[in-house]
N, C-alpha and C positions, 0 to 999 in steps of 0.2 A: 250819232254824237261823235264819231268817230274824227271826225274832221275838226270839230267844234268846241269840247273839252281838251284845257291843257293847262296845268299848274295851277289846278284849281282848288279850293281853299275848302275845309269842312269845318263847321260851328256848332255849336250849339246841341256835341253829342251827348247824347244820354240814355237809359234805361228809364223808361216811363212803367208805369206802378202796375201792368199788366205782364210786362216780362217782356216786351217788346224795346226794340230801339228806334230812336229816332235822331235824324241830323239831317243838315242844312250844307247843300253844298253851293258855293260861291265861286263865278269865275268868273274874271273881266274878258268881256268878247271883244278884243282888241285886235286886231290882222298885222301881220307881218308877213313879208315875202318869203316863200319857201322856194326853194334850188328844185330845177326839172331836171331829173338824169334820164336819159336816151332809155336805159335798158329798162327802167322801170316798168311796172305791169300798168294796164290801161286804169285799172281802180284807183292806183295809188297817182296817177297819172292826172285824171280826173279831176281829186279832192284837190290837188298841189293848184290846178288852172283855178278852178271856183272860189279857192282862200286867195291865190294874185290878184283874180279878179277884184274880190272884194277889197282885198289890201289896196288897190287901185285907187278903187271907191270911196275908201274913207282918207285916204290923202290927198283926193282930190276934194275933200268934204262934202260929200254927197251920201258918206255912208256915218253915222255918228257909233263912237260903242258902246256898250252897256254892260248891265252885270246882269247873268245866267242865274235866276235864284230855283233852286230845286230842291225842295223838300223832300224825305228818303225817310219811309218807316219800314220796318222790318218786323214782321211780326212773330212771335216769340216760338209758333213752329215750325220759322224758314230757318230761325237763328239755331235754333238747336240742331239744325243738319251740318250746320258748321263744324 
């Protein structure tokens, strides 16, 4: 998700009746060009070509965006290690 999540939106948080939480996270999968620098490492290298690519793609209209819907429960003794 590393490439894929960016300024993405959370909803619908809460404490449900078991001591757990839950929420909805929201992100428009939209592409924009990102800048290649020379020195960078091959990973980051990588992710920058596959997001152009795609940015390509959907300006060419061939790629449409959408929203990333991800539902996130946490259950009440992960939250407690917090």
């Amino acid at each position: 998700m590393y490439g894929v999540i960016h300024n993405a939106d959370i909803y619908d948080l809460k404490q449900n009746d078991d001591g757990s939480i839950s929420f909805v996270v929201l992100d428009y999968y939209d592409f924009e060009h990102w800048g290649i620098k020379m020195n960078e490492g091959l990973k980051d290298t990588a992710i920058k070509y596959i997001n152009n690519n795609a940015d390509k793609q959907q300006k060419g209209g061939y790629l449409k965006p959408y929203i990333l819907y991800i539902p996130i429960k946490i259950p009440t003794n992960k939250f407690k290690k917090f």
